[in-house]
Each structure stands twice: as C-alpha cells, then as structure tokens.
ROPANU-322189 format. One line per field, with one value per residue: residue number from 1; y, z, x of N, C-alpha, C, O in turn. Coordinates in Angstrom, 3 decimals. Each point is the difference from the previous one (the first is absolute). Layout:
N
pos <- c(NUM,...);
nyy <- c(Y,...);
nzz <- c(Z,...);
nxx <- c(X,...);
cayy <- c(Y,...);
cazz <- c(Z,...);
caxx <- c(X,...);
cyy <- c(Y,...);
czz <- c(Z,...);
cxx <- c(X,...);
oyy <- c(Y,...);
ozz <- c(Z,...);
oxx <- c(X,...);
This chain:
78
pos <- c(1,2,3,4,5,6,7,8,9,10,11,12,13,14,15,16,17,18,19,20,21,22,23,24,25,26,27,28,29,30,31,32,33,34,35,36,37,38,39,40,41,42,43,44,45,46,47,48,49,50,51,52,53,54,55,56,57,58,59,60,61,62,63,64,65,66,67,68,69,70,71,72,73,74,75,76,77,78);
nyy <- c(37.449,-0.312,-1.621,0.359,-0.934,0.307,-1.742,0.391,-0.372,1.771,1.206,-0.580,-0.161,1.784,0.582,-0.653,0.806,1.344,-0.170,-0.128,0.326,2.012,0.539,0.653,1.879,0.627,-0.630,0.503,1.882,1.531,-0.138,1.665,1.752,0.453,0.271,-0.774,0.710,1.863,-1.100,0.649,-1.931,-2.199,0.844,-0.800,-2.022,-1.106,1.152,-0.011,-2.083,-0.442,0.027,-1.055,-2.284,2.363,1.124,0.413,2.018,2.053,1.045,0.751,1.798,1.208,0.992,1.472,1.977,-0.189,-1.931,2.126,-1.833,-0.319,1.663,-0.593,1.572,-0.767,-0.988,-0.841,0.367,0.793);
nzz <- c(-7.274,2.351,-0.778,2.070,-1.396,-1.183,1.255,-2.011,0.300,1.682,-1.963,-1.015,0.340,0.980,-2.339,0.383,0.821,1.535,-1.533,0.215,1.274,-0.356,-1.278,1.063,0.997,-1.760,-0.410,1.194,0.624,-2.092,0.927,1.684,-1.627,-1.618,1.816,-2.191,0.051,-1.068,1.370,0.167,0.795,-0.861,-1.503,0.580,-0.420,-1.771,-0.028,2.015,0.339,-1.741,0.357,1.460,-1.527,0.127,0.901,1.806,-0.373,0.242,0.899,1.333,0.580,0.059,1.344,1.249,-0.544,-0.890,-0.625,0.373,-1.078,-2.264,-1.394,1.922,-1.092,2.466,0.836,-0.007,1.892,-1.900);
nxx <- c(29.338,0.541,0.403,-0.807,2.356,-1.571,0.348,0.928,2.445,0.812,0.101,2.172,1.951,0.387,0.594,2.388,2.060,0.417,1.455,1.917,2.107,0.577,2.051,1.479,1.071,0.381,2.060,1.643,0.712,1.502,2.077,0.648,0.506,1.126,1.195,0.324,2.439,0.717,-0.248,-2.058,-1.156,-0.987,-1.909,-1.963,-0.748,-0.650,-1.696,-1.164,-1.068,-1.578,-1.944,-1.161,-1.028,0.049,1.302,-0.702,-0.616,0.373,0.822,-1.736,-0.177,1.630,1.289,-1.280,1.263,-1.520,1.125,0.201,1.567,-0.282,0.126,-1.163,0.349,0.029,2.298,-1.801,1.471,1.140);
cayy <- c(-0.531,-1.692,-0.559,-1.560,-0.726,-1.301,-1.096,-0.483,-0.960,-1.327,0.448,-0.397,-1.230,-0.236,0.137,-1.002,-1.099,0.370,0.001,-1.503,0.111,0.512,-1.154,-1.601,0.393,0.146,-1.567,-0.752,0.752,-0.726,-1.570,-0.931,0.369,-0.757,-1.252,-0.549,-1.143,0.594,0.610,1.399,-0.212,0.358,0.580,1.025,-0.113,0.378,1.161,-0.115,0.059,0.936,1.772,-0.210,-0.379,0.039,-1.048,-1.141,-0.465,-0.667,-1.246,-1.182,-0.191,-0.173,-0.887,-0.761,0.101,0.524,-0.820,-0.601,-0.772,-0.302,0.925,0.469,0.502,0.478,-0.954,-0.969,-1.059,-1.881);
cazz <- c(0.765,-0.100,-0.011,0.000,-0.833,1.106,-0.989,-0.748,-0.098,1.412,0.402,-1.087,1.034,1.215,0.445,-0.840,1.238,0.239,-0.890,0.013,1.722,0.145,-0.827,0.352,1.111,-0.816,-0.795,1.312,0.075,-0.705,0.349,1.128,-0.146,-0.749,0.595,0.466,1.131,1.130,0.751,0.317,1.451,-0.309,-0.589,0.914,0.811,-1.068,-0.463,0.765,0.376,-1.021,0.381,0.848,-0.193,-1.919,-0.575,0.427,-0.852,-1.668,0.113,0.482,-1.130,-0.994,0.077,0.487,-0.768,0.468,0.604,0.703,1.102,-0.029,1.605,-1.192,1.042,-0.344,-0.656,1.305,-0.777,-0.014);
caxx <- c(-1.096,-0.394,-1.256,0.274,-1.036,-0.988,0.130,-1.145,-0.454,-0.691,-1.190,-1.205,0.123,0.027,-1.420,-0.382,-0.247,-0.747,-1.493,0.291,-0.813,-1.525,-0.791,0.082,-1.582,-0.787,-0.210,-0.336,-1.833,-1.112,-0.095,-0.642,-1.117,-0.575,0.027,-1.230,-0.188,-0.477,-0.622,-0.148,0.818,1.670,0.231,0.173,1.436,1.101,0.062,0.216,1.086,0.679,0.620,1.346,1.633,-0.249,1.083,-0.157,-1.439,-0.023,1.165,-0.356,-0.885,0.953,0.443,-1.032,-1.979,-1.122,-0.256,1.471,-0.276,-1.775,-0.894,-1.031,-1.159,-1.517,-0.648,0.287,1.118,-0.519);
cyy <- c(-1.511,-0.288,-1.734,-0.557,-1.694,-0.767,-0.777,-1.504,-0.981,1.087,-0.757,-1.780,0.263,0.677,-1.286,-1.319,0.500,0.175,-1.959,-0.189,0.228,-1.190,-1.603,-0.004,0.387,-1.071,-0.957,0.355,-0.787,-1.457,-0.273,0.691,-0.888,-1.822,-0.903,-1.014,0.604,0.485,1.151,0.422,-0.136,0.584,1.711,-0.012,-0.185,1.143,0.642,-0.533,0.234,1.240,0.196,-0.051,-0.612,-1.295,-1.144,-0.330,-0.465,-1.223,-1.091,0.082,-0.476,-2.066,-1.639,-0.117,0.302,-0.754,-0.617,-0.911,-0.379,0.773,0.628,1.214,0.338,-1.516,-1.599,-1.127,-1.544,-0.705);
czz <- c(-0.228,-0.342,0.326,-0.493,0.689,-0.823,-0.301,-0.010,0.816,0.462,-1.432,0.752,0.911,-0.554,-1.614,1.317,0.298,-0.994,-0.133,1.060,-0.358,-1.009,0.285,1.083,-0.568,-0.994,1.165,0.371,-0.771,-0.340,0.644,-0.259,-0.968,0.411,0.245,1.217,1.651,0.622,0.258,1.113,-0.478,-0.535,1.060,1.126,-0.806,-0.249,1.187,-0.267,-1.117,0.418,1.216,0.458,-1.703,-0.244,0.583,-0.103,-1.427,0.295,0.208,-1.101,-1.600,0.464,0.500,-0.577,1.314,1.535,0.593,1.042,0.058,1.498,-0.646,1.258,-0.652,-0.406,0.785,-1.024,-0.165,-0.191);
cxx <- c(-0.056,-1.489,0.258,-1.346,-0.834,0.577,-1.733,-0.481,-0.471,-1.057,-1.408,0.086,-1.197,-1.742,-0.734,-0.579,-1.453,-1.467,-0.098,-1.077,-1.556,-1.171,0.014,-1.070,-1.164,-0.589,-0.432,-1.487,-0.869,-0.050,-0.800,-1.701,-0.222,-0.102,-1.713,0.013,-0.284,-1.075,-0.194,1.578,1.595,0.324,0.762,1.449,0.903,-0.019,0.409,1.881,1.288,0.166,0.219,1.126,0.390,1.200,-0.273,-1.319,0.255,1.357,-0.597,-1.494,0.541,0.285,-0.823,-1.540,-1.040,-0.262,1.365,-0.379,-1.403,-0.286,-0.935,-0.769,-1.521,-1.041,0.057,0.915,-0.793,1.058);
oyy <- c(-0.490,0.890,-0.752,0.088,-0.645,0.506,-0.378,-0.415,-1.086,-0.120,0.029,-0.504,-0.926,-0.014,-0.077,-0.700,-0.532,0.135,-0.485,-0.196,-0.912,-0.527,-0.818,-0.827,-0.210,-0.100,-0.641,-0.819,-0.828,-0.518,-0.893,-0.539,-0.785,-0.738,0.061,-0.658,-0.634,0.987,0.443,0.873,0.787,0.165,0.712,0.881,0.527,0.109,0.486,0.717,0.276,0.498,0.826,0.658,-1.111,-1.024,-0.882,-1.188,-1.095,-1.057,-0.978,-1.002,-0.824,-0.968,-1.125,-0.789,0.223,0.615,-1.180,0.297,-0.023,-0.528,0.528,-0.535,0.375,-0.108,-0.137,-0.502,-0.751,-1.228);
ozz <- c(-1.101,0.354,-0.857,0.252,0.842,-1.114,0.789,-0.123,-0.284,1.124,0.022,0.052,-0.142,0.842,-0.555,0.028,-0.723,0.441,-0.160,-0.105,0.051,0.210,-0.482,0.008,0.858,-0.176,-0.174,-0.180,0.319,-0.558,-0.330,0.650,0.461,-0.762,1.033,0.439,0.975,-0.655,0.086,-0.023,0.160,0.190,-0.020,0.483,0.501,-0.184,-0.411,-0.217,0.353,-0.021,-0.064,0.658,-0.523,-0.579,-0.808,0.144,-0.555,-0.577,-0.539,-0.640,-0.581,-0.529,-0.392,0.034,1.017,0.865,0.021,0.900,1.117,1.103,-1.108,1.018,-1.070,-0.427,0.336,-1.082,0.703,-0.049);
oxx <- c(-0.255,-0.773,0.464,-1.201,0.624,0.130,-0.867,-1.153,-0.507,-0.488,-1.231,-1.122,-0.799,-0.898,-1.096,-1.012,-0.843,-1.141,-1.120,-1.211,-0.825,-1.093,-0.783,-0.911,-0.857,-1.214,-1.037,-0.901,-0.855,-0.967,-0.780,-0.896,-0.828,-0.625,-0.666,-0.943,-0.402,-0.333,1.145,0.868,0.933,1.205,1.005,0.712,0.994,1.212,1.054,0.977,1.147,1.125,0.911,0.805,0.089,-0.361,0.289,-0.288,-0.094,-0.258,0.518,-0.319,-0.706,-0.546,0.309,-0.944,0.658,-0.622,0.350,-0.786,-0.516,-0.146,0.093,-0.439,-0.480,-1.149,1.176,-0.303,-0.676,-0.078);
C-alpha cells in the first residue's frame, strides 16, 4: 500500500508567510488606532483602507505615516 507522503516544508513556509501577512495587518490597525494625529475620519479611512487593500495599506502606512503627501481629511487646508 502507497501512502504519498506531503512535503513539510513549503507547507511550514507558506503558513510562516502567512502568520507574517496577518501580523504586519494587524500591527498596521493598531498603529493607525493608537495614532494621536488622526482624526475619527482618518482614522477611519486608514483602517478601511488597510483591510481592503491589506498590502498596499500597510505599505503606504509603513512607509508614509499617517499623512501621506500632508492630506489631511475632515479638515480646511492652510
């Protein structure tokens, strides 16, 4: 009797990637929840757009901070 065996190791890869993934979206969240520079409003549209579009939310949150490009909503530009 065969028994085909799973290879072990791009299944411990692939749910190491993946617990990575979930936590970097999760650290991003509580970034933008603990943020005293936001607003109810931006706050609400960073979280929003973290989970959406999870890699390119946190990418631009990671990389830009809270205020990509001084855009501020909810608020009259000076």
């Amino acid at each position: 009797m065969y028994e085909p065996t799973v290879p072990l190791l791009p299944i411990l890869i692939g749910v190491g990637a993946v617990a990575l993934y979930v936590a970097a979206i999760v650290f991003a969240i509580r970034q933008v929840m603990k943020s005293a520079e936001l607003n109810s409003t931006e706050r609400s549209i960073w979280i929003v757009a973290v989970l959406l579009a999870p890699f390119a939310g946190a990418l631009v949150w990671y990389a830009l901070g809270p205020h990509p490009f001084g855009l501020r909503a909810g608020r009259d530009p000076s």
